[in-house]
C-alpha positions as CSV (number, residue, x, y, z in Angstrom):
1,X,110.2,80.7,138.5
2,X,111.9,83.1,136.1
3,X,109.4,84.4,133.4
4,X,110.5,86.4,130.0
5,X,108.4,88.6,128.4
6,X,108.9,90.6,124.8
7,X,106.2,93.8,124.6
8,X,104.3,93.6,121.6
9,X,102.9,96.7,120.1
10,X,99.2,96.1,121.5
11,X,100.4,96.4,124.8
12,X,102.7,99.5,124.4
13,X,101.8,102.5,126.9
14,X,100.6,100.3,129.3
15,X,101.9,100.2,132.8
16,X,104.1,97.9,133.8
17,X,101.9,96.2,136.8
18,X,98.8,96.2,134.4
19,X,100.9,94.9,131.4
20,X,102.2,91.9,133.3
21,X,98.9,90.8,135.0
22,X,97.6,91.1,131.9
23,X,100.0,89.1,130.0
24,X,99.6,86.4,133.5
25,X,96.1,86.2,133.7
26,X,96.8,84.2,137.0
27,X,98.0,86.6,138.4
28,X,96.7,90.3,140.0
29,X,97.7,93.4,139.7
30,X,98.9,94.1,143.1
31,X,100.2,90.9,143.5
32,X,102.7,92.0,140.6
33,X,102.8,95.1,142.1
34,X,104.3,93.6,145.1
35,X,107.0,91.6,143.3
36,X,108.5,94.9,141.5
37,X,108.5,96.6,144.5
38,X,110.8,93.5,146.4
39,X,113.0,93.8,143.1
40,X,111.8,90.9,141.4
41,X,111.2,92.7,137.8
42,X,113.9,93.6,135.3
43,X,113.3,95.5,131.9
44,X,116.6,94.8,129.8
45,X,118.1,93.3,132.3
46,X,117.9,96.6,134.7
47,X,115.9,96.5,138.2
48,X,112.2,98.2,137.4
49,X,112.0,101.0,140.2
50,X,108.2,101.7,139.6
51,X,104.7,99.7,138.5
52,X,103.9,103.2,136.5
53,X,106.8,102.8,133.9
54,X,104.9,102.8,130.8
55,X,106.2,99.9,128.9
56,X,107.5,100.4,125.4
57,X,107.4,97.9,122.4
58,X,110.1,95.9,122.0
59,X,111.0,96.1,126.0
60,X,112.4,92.9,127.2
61,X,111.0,91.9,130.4
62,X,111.8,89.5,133.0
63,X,109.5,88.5,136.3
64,X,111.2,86.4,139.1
65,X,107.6,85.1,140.5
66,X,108.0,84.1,144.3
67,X,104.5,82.4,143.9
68,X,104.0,79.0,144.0
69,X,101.3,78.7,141.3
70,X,102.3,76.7,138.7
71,X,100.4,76.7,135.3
72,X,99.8,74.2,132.7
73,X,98.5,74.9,129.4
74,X,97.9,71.3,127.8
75,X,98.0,70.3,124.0
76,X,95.1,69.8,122.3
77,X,94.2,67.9,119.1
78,X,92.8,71.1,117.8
79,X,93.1,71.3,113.4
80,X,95.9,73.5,112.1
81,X,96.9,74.2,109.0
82,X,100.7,74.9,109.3
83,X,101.9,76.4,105.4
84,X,105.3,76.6,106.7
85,X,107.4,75.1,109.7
86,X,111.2,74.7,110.0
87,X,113.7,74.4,112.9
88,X,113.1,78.5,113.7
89,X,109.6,79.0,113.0
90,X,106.0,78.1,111.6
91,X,103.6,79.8,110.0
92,X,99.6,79.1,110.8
93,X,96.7,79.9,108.5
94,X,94.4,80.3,111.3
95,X,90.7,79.5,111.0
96,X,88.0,82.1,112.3
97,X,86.8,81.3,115.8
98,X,89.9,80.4,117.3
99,X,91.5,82.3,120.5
100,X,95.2,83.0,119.7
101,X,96.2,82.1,123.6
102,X,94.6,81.7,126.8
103,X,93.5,84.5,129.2
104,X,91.2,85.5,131.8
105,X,90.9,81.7,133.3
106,X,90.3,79.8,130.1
107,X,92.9,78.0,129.4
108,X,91.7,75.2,126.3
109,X,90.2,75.4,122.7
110,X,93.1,78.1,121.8
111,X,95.7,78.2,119.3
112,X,98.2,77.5,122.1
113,X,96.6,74.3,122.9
114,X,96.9,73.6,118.9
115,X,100.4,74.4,118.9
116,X,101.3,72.6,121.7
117,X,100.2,69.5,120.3
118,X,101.3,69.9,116.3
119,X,104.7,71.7,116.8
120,X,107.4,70.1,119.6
121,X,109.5,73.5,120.2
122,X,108.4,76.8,120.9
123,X,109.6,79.7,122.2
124,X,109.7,80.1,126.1
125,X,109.3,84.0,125.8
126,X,106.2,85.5,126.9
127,X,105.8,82.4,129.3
128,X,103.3,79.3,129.4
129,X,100.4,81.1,128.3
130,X,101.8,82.5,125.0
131,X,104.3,80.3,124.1
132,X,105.6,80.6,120.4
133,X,103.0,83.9,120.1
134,X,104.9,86.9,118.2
135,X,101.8,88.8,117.3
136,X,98.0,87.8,117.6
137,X,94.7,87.9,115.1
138,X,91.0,88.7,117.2
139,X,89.4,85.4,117.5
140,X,87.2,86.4,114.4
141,X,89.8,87.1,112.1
142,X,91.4,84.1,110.0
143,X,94.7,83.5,107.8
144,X,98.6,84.0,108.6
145,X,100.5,83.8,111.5
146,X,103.9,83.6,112.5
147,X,105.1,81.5,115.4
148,X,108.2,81.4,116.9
149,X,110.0,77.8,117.7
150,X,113.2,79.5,119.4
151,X,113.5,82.6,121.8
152,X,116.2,84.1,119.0
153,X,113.7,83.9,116.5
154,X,111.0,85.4,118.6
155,X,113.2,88.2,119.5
156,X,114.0,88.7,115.5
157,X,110.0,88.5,114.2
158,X,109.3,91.0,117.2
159,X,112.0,93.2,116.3
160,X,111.1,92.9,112.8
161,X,107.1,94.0,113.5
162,X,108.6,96.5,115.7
163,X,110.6,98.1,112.9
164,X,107.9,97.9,110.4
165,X,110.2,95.5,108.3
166,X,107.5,93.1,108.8
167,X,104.8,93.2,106.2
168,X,101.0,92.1,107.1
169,X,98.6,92.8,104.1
170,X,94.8,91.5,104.9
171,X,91.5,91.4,102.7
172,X,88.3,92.1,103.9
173,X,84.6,92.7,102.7
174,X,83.3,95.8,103.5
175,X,79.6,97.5,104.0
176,X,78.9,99.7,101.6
177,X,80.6,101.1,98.3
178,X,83.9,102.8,98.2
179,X,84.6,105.8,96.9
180,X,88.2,105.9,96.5
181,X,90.4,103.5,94.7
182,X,93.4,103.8,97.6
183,X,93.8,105.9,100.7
184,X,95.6,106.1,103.8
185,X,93.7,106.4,107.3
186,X,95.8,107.9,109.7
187,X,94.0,108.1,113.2
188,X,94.5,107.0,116.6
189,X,92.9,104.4,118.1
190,X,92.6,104.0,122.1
191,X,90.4,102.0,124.7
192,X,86.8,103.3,124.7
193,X,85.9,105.0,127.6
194,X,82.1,103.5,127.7
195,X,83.0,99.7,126.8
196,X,86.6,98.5,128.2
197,X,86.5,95.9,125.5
198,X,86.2,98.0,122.5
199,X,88.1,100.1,120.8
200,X,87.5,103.7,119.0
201,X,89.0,106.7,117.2
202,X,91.0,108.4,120.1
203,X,93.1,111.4,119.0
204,X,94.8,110.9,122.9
205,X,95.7,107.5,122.0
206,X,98.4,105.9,120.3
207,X,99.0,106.5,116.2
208,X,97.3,104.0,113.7
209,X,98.2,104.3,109.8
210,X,96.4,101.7,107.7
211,X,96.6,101.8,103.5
212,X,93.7,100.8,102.1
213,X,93.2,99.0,97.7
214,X,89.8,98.6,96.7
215,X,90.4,95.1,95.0
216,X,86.4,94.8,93.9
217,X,82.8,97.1,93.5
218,X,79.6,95.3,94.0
219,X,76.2,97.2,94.1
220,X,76.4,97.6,98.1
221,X,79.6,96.1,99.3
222,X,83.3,96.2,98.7
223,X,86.3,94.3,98.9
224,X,89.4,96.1,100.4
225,X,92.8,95.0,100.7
226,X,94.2,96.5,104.1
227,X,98.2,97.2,104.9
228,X,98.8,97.6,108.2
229,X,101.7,99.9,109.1
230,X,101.4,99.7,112.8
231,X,99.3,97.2,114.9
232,X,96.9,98.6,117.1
233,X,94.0,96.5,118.8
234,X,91.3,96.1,116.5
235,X,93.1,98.6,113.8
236,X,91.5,97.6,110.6
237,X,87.9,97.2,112.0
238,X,88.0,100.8,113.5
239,X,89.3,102.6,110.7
240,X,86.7,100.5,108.5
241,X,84.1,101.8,110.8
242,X,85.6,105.3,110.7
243,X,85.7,105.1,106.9
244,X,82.0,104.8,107.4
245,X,82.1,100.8,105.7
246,X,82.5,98.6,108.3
247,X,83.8,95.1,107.9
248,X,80.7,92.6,106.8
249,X,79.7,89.9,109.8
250,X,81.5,92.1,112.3
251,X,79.5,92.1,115.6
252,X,81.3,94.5,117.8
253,X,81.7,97.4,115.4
254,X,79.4,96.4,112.1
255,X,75.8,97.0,111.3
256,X,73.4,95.5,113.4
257,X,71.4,93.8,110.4
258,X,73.7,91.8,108.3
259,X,72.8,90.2,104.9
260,X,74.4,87.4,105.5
261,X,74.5,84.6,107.9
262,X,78.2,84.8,109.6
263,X,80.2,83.2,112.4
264,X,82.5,86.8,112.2
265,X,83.8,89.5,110.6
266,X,84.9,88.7,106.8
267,X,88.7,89.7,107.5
268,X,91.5,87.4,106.5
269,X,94.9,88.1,107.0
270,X,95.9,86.9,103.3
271,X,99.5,88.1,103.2
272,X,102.9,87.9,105.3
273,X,106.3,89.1,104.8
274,X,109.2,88.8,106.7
275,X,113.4,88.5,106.8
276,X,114.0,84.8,108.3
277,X,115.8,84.6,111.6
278,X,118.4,82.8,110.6
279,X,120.2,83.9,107.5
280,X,117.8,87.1,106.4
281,X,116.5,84.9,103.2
282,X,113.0,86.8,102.6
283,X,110.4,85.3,103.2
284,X,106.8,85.5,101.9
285,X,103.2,83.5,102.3
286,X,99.6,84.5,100.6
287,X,96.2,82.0,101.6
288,X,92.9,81.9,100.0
289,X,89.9,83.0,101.4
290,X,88.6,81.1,103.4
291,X,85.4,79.1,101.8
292,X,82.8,80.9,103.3
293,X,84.0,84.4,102.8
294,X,84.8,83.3,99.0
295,X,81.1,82.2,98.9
296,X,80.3,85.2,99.9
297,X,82.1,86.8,97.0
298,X,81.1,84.8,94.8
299,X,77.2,85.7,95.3
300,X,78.3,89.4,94.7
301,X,79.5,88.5,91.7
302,X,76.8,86.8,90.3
303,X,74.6,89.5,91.0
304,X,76.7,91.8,89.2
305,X,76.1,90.5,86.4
């Protein structure tokens, strides 16, 4: 079974055994280790030699598994609200609470499962645990995604995120009253050395740039349009924290006592831009808040007056 794989920028630096049995949850690392040492691994269409090479965004990968073990990822009758969908791609307003794709043994109640049900094609890159995936919201976050229905299209979007042509513009409510009108936060971000699954301010790790608009003031809490220009796990919620105004309802790196009573971090990805795959027509989507961050808001307001 012949397996493609496209790197997306989360998962640039990492070694190439640890980014493929990361990207297979079925499978280990030294069990992938094994198969690029037989020859079984090609990175644009060359033999990898090692299982250190440090895979780069963008890297086109392919994994000739001699296992027998045979995945299936079934469609589920999950809600999705699909603003857009043609012959090449989709794009998903996803709600907060949803997985983007299965991992670590859970394989239902994902975005995958959704898709596979709602859309008929999707792109075989990145293999049947991430089909149609081109980039990926936390399971917290809500709004706009793109989805790929053809590899060629999946190889364009990725390209297109890679090269920063890509546009992803998010809104979120923030602790805390900010200073500034606009700013730029420009600090790295790598894997916490105390908790594997968070993510900090790492001036060894890889470079994070997100712009920052305040949209709105309220007497302790402000609402911040975000622009990332590069996509680093977590990105926005670390620089908020690092701004000293983490993101409201956030439960990995917020306030411990929250105001308000939240299912997740108020962050929506409001805004998308792209070049289509096809004939380069640009293309461009904004979604609401979702209700229950706009009630949110919309207590604010009222005591601001």
């Amino acid at each position: 079974m012949t397996l493609s794989f496209v790197v997306e920028e989360e998962h640039a630096g990492l070694r190439l055994d640890v980014y493929l049995s990361t990207v297979m949850a079925d499978c280990s690392r030294s069990a992938v280790a094994n198969m690029i040492d037989e020859g079984l691994c090609r990175i644009g269409g060359k033999v990898a030699s090692k299982s250190s090479y440090a895979v780069r965004e963008g890297d086109n990968i392919t994994l000739d598994r001699k296992d027998a073990i045979t995945l299936e990822v079934l469609p589920q009758n999950i809600p999705l609200d699909i603003v857009y969908q043609d012959s090449y791609l989709a794009v998903i307003n996803k709600q907060q609470g949803l997985t983007v794709h299965p991992a670590s043994g859970i394989y239902v109640n994902t975005l995958v499962n959704a898709l596979l049900y709602h859309i008929k094609d999707l792109s075989g890159i990145n293999g049947v645990l991430r089909p149609g995936i081109v980039h990926r919201l936390d399971k917290d976050t809500s709004g706009l995604m793109m989805v790929a229905k053809c590899d060629s299209a999946h190889i364009s979007l990725a390209n297109q995120i890679q090269s920063k042509q890509c546009r992803r513009i998010y809104t979120a409510l923030l602790e805390g009253v900010v200073k500034e009108d606009s700013g730029v936060i420009d600090k790295p971000i790598g894997r916490s050395k105390n908790d594997r699954k968070k993510m900090t301010i790492d001036y060894s790790g890889r470079s994070a740039i997100t712009h920052y608009t305040v949209l709105e003031r309220f007497d302790k809490y402000t609402l911040v349009k975000f622009e990332l220009k590069t996509g680093r796990t977590h990105q926005i919620r670390v620089h908020a924290q690092y701004m000293g105004h983490p993101v409201v309802g956030d439960k990995t790196y917020g306030y411990k006592n929250q105001r308000f009573s939240l299912d997740g971090q108020l962050l929506h990805a409001s805004e998308i831009e792209f070049l289509h795959p096809s004939n380069e027509q640009l293309m461009h989507f904004t979604v609401p808040l979702p209700d229950y961050f706009d009630k949110v808001i919309n207590i604010l307001r009222k005591e601001n007056k």
